[in-house]
C-alpha positions as CSV (number, residue, x, y, z in Angstrom):
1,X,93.1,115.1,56.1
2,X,90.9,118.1,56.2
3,X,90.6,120.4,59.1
4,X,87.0,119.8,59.8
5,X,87.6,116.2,61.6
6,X,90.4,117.6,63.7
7,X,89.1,118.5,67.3
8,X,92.4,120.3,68.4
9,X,95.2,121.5,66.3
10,X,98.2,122.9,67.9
11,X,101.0,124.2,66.0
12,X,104.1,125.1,65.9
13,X,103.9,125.4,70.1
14,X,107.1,126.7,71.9
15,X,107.2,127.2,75.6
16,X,110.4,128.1,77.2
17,X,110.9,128.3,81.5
18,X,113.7,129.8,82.5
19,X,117.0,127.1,81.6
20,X,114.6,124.7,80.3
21,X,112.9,124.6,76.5
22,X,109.9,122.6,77.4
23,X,108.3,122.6,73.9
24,X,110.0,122.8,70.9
25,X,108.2,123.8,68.1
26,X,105.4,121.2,68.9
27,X,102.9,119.8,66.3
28,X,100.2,118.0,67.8
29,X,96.6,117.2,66.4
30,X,93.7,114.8,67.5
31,X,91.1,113.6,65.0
32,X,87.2,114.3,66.2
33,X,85.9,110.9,68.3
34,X,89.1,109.6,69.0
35,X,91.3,108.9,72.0
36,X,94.4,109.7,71.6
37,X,97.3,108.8,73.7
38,X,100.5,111.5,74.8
39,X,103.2,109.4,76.1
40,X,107.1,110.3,76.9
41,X,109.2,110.6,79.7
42,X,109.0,112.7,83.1
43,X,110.1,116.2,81.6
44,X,109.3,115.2,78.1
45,X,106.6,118.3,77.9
46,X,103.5,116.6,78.0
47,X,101.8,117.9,81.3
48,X,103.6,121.9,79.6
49,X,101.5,120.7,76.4
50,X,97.8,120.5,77.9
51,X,98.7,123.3,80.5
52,X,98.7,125.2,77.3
53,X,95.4,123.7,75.5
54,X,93.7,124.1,78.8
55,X,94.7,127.8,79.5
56,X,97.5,127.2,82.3
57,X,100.0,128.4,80.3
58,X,100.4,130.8,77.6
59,X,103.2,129.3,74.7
60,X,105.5,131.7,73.6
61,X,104.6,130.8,70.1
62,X,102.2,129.1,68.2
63,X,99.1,128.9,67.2
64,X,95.9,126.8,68.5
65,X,92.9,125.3,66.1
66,X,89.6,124.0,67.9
67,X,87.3,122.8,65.2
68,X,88.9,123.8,62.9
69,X,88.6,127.6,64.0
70,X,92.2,129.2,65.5
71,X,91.0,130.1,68.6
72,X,93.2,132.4,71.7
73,X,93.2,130.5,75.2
74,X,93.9,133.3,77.7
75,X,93.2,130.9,81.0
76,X,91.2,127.5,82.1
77,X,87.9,129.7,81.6
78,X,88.5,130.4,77.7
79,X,89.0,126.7,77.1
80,X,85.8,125.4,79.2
81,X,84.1,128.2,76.8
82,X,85.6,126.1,73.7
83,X,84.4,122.7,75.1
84,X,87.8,121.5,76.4
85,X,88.0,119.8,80.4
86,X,91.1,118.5,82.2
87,X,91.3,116.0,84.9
88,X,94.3,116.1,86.4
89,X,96.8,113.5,88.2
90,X,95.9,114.4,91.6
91,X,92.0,114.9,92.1
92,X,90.8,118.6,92.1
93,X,87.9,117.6,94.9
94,X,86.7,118.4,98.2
95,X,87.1,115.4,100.4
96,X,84.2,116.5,102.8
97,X,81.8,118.4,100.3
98,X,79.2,115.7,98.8
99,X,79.7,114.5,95.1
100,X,76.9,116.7,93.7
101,X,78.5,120.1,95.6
102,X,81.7,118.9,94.2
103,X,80.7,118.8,90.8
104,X,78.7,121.8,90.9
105,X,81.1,124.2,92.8
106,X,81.5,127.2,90.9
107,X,78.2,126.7,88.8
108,X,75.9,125.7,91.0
109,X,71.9,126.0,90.0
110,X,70.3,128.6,92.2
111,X,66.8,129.1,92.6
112,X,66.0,133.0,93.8
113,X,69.4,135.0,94.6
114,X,71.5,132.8,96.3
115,X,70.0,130.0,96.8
116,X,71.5,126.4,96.3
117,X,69.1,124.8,94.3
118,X,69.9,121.2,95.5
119,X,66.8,119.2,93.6
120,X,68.0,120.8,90.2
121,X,71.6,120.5,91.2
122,X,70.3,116.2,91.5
123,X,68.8,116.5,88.3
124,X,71.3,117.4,86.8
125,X,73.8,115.1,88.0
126,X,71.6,112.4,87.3
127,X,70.7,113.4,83.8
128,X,74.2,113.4,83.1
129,X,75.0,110.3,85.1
130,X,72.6,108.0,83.3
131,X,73.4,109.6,79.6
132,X,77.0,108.1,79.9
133,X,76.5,105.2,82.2
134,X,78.3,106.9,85.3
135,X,76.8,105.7,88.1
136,X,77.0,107.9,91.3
137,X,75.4,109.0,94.6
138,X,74.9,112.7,94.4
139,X,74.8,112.5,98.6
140,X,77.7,111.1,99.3
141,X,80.3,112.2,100.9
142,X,83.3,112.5,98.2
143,X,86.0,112.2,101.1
144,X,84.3,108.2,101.8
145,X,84.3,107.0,98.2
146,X,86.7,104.4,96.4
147,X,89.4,106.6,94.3
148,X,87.7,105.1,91.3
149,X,84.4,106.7,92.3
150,X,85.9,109.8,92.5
151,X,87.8,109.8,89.4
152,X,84.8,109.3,88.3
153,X,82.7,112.8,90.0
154,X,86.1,114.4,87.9
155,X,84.9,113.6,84.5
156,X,80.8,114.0,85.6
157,X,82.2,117.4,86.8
158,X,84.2,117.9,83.6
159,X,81.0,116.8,81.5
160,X,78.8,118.9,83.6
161,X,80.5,122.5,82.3
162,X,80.2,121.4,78.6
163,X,83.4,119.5,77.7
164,X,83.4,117.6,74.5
165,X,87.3,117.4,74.7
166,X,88.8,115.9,77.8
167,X,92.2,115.9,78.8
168,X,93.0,113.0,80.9
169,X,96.3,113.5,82.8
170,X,97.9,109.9,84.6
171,X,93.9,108.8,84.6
172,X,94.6,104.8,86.0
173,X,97.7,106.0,88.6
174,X,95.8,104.9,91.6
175,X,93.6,102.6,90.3
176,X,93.1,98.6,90.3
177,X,92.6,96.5,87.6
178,X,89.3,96.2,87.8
179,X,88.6,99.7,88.6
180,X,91.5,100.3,85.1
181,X,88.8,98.2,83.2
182,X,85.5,100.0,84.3
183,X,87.4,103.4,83.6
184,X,88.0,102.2,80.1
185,X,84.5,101.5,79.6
186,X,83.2,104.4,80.4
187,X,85.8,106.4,77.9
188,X,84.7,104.0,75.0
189,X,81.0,105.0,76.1
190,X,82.2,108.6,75.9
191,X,83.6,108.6,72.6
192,X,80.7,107.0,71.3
193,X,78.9,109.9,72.2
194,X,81.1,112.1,70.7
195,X,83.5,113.4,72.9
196,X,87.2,113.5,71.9
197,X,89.9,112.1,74.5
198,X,93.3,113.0,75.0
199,X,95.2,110.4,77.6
200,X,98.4,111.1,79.0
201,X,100.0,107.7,80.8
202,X,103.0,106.4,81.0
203,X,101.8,102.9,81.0
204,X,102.6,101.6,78.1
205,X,100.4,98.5,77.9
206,X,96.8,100.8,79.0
207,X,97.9,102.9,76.0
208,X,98.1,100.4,73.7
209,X,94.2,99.0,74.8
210,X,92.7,102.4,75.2
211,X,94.4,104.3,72.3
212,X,93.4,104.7,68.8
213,X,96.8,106.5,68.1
214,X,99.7,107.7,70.1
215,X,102.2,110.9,70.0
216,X,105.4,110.3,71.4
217,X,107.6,113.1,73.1
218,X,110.7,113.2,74.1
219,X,112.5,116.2,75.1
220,X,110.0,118.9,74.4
221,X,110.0,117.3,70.6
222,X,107.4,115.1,69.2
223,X,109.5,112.3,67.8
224,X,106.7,109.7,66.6
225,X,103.0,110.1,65.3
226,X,101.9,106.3,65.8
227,X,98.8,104.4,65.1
228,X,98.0,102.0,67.8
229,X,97.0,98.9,66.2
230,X,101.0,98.8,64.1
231,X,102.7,99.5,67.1
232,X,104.1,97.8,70.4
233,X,105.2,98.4,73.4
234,X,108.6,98.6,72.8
235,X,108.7,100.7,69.5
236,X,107.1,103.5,72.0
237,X,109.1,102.7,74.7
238,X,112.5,103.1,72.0
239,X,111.2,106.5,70.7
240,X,110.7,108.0,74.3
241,X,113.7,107.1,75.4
242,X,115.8,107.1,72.2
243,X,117.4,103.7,73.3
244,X,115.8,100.5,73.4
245,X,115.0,99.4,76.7
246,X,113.9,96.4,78.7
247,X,110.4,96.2,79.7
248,X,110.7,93.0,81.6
249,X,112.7,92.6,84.7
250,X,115.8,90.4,84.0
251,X,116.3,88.5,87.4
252,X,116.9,84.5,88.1
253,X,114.8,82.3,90.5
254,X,114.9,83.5,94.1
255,X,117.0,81.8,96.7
256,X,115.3,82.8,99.8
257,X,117.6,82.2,102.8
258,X,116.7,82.3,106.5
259,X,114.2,84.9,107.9
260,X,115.9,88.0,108.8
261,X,112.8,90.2,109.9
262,X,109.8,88.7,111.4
263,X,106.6,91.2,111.7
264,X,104.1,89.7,114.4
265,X,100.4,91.0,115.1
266,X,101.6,94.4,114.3
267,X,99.0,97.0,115.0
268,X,99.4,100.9,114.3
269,X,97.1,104.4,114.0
270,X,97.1,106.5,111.0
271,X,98.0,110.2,111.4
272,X,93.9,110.9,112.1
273,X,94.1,108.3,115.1
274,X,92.0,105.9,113.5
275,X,93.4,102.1,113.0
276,X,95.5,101.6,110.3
277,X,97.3,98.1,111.0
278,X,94.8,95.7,112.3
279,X,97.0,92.9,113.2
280,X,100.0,92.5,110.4
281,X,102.1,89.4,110.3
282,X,104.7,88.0,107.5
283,X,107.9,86.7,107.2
284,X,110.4,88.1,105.4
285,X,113.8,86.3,104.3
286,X,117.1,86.9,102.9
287,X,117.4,86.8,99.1
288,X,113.8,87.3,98.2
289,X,111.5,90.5,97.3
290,X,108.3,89.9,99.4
291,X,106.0,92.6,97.6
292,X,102.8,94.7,99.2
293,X,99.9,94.3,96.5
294,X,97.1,96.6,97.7
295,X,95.0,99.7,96.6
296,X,96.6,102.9,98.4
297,X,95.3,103.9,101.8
298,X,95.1,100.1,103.1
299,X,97.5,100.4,105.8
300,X,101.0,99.9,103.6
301,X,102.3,103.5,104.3
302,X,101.9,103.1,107.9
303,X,103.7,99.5,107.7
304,X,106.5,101.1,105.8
305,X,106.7,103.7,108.7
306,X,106.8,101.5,111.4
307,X,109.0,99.2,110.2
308,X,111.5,102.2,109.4
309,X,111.1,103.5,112.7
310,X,109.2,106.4,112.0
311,X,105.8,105.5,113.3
312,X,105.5,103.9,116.7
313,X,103.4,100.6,116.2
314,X,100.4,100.1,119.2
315,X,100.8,96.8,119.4
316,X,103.1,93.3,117.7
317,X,106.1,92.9,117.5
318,X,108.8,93.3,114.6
319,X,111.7,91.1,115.1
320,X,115.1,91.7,113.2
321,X,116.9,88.4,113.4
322,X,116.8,87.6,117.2
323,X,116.4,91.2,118.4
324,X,113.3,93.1,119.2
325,X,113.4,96.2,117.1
326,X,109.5,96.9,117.6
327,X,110.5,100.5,119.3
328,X,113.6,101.2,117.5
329,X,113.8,105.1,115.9
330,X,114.8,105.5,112.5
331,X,118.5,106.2,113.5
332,X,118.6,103.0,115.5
333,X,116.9,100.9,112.4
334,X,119.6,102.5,110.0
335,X,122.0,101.6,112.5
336,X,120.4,97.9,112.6
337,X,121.0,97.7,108.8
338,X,117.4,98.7,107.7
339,X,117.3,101.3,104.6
340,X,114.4,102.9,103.7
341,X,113.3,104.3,100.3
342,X,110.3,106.3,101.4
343,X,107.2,106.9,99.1
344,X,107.5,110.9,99.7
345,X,110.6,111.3,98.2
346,X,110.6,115.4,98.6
347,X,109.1,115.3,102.0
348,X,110.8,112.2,103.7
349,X,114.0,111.3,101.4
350,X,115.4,114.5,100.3
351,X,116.4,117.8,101.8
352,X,116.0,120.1,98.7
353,X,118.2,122.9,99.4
354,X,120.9,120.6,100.5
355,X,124.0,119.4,97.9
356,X,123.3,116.0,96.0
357,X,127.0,115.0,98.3
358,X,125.1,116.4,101.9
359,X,122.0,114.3,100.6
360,X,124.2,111.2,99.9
361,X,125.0,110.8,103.2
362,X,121.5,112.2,104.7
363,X,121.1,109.9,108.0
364,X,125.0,108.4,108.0
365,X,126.9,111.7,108.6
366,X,128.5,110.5,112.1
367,X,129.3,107.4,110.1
368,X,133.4,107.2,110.9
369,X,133.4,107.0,107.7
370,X,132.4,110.8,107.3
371,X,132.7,112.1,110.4
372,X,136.0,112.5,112.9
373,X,134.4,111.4,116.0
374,X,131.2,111.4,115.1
375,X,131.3,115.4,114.4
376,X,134.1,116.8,112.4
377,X,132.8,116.5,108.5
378,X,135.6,114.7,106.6
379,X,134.7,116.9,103.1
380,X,137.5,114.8,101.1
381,X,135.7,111.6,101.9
382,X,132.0,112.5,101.3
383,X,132.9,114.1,98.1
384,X,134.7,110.6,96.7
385,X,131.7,109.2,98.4
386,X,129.1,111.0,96.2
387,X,131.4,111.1,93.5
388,X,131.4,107.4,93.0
389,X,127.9,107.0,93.7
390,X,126.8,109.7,91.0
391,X,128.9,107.7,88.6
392,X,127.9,104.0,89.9
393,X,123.9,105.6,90.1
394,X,124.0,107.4,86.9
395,X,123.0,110.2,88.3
396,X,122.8,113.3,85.7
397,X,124.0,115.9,87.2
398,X,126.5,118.6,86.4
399,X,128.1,118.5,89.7
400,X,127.6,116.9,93.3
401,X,127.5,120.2,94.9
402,X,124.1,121.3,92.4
403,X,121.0,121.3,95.4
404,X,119.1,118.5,94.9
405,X,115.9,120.7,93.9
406,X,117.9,121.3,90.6
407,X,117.4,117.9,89.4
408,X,114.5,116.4,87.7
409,X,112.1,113.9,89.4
410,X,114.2,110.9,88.2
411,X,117.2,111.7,89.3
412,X,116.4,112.8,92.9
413,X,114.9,109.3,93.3
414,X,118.5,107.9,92.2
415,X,120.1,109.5,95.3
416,X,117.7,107.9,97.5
417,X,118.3,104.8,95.9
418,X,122.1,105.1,96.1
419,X,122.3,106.5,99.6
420,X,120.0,103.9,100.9
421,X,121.4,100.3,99.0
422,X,125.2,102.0,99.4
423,X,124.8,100.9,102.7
424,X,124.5,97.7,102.4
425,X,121.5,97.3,104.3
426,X,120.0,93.2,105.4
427,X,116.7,94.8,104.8
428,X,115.5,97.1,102.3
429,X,112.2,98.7,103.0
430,X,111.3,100.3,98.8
431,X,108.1,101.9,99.2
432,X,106.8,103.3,95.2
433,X,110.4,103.4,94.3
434,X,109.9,104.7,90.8
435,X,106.6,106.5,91.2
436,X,106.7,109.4,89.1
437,X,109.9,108.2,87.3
438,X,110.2,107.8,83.8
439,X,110.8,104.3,82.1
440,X,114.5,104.1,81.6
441,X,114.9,105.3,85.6
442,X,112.8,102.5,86.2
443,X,114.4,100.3,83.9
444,X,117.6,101.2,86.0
445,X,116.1,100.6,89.8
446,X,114.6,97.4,89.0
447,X,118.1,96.1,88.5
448,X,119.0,97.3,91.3
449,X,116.6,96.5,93.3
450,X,117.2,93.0,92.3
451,X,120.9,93.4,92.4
452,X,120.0,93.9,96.3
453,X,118.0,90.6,96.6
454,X,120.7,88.6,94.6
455,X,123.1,90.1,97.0
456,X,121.6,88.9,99.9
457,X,119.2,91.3,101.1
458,X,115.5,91.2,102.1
459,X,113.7,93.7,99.8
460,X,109.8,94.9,101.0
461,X,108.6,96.4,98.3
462,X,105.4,98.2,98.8
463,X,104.2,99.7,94.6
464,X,100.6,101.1,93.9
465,X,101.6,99.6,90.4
466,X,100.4,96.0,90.1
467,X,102.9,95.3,87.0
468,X,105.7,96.4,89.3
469,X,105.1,94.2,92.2
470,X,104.1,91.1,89.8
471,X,107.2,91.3,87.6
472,X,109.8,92.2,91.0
473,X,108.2,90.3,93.9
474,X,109.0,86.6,94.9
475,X,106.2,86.1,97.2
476,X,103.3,88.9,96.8
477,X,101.4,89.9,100.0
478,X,97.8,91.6,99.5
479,X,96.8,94.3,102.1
480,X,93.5,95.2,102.8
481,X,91.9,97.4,104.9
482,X,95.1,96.9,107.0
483,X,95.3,93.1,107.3
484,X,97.4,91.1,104.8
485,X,94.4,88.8,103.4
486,X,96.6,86.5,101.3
487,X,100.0,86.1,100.8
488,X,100.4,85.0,96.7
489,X,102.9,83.0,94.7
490,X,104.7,85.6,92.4
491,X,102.8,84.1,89.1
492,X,99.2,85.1,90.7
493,X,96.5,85.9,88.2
494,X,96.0,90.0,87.7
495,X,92.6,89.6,88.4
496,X,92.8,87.5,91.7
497,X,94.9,90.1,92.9
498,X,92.9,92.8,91.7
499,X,89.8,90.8,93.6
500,X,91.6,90.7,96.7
501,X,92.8,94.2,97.0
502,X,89.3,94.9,96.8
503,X,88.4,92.9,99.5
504,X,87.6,89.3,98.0
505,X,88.5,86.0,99.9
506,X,91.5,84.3,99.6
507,X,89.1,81.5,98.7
508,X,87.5,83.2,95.6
């Protein structure tokens, strides 16, 4: 194949960061018109890979072809100049600008010196808007739209300084099914324009739809050049993780047992004081997963934390067996036998510069089984303590006094895992438990997580993922707009639940 249809050539990329080769002699080349899919594990040097294309980085070696023409990147600016946009994982946007300032900031039209020429600034917006069937209100507020919409004002803003390549990094991570599908329509539309797409996702079945061929990485390396239509889910999933692994989560029929936490008319406030929980109620017994279906910011992050003690609830009740638990703190709860797997695993799970041993027994350390009296550290039994847990967790680490920061994103989310279902909690509160977590991590806590259920726990799971909660839950709650509007039968219809998270009747 001849230079001229390749829309980025990279070549023979190397990036090293101090202790860590991120890419390795990388080869990596996408055909003019075409979306093409990077795929491989956390830490596989993906996200290093289009830091590079798109300026971020400099490689250490290597050499870069746009069109066909080698071409020196020096920062984000040079690669806008050469056509090429990235929208990243978390939203570059200003929550209380309006879409059209937002897309504009940094070349906005002025009319005079410094004027903000708002009419041509419309115009613009949409011009482009119409031309590839991206409909959006210029005027509003960016803070007040669905996270679809605003994905969305990303690529208008992307298209709006000249991109014909787009870098599309984790595009569907907070989206629902429907708003998945309309995303994908507007890429095909894209394409057919004649931009070039590259998608980074780790999800392997949106790769295979989307895709017209795939590059697998694993471990800085590219280890597969794949086209999409002779390929499968698990051939990718082998060649990221050099192993096969399961896809599907192994676990029998449920045998739910009696209730062990009752959650009546529970109402809470978000950290802005505004109403999160408008009046929560469920069941939730021993031996089952009950899962939380809804898009993020419906109220399950403040259910999580009131239900782990950390949030105090305004109103309900929450009833653990026969005692009232509603005002417990999270020491009490742990006490109780509620653990917690919180969605922030850096900010609320972990203490960074503490040892993967002192983070093992985070929240238990006047446990008598650690502590004499409830003060003196017992070091001998903490470290056979983490020692067996690092083994029984697979946890890769070169030593259980390494700080926890050491390890990669995976294996911090192990210890939380550990720590928390080592104690043999009756209720497991999982909120995202393998977000950001590559696919034979998540391979690994889905059988746990189950293990937990078959062993007699009650397991809350609260995932952004649909897949996740579909394939682990028993029962599957929906949450929206923070009342659970339906509480499903595991087998539920995608789309149902994608209706409902979006505020559809239980009826439709």
């Amino acid at each position: 194949m001849s230079d001229e249809r390749l829309a980025v050539d990279m070549r023979g990329i190397t990036k090293q960061f101090p202790g860590v080769l991120a890419n390795n002699h990388v080869d990596f080349s996408v055909r003019q018109g075409e979306i093409h899919a990077l795929v491989g594990e956390n830490g596989a040097g993906k996200s290093t890979l289009m830091n590079i294309l798109y300026g971020l980085f400099p490689p250490d070696s290597g050499e870069i072809h746009i069109d066909g023409k080698r071409v020196h990147i020096g920062g984000p600016r040079d690669a806008i100049a050469l056509g090429i946009g990235m929208v990243h994982q978390h939203f570059m946007l200003i929550p209380v600008f309006s879409v059209g300032e937002n897309i504009m900031l940094g070349r906005e039209p002025v009319a005079g010196p410094d004027f903000y020429d708002r009419a041509k600034a419309r115009a613009a917006i949409n011009d482009l808007t119409k031309r590839y069937g991206l409909a959006l209100d210029p005027d509003a507020r960016m803070g007040d739209l669905p996270v679809g919409l605003q994905q969305r004002a990303e690529i208008v803003k992307v298209l709006y300084r000249g991109a014909n390549i787009l870098i599309l990094d984790e595009p569907t991570g907070v989206l629902t099914p429907q708003e998945t599908k309309e995303l994908f329509v507007v890429l095909r539309d894209l394409v057919k324009s004649g931009k070039t797409i590259i998608f980074i996702s780790h999800k392997l079945k949106e790769v295979l739809e989307i895709s017209d061929r795939i590059t697998v990485m694993r471990r800085g390396k590219v280890v597969g050049h794949l086209t999409t239509r002779e390929t499968n889910e698990e051939e990718i999933a082998t060649l990221m993780v050099g192993r096969e692994v399961l896809l599907r989560v192994d676990k029998k029929p449920a045998k739910p047992g009696a209730v062990v936490m009752q959650v009546e008319n529970i109402t809470a406030s978000s950290d802005r004081g505004v109403p999160a929980l408008k009046g929560v109620s469920f069941e939730l017994r021993q031996g089952e997963i009950l899962g939380i279906a809804g898009v993020e910011g419906n109220g399950q992050s403040e259910l999580v934390e009131v239900l782990a003690g950390t949030r105090k609830a305004s109103g309900g009740k929450v009833w653990l067996g026969e005692k009232d638990v509603t005002s417990y703190n999270a020491r009490d709860e742990r006490e109780a036998g509620i653990a917690h797997i919180p969605e922030d695993r850096r900010g609320a799970g972990l203490v960074l510069n503490y040892s993967i041993a002192d983070n093992l027994i985070l929240g238990r350390q006047r446990n008598v089984l650690f502590a004499w009296h409830h003060v003196l550290l017992l070091l001998d039994a903490i470290r056979k303590w983490a020692q067996r847990l690092v083994k029984e967790f697979d946890i890769r680490t070169p030593s259980i006094e390494v700080p926890a920061r050491a390890l990669s994103g995976g294996n911090q989310q192990k210890i939380i895992v550990a720590r928390e279902m080592a104690s043999q909690p009756r209720v497991l509160l999982a909120s995202q438990p393998t977000r950001g977590v590559d696919i034979g991590a998540i391979e690994f806590i889905h059988r746990r997580i189950v293990a937990e259920r078959d062993a007699g726990a009650a397991v809350l799971l609260v995932s952004a993922e649909l897949d996740e909660v579909r394939s682990l839950s028993d029962r599957i709650a929906v949450i929206y707009e923070g009342r659970i509007v339906s509480i499903e039968p595991a087998d539920a219809p995608e789309d149902r639940l994608g209706l409902l998270m979006l505020g559809g009747t239980a009826q439709a």
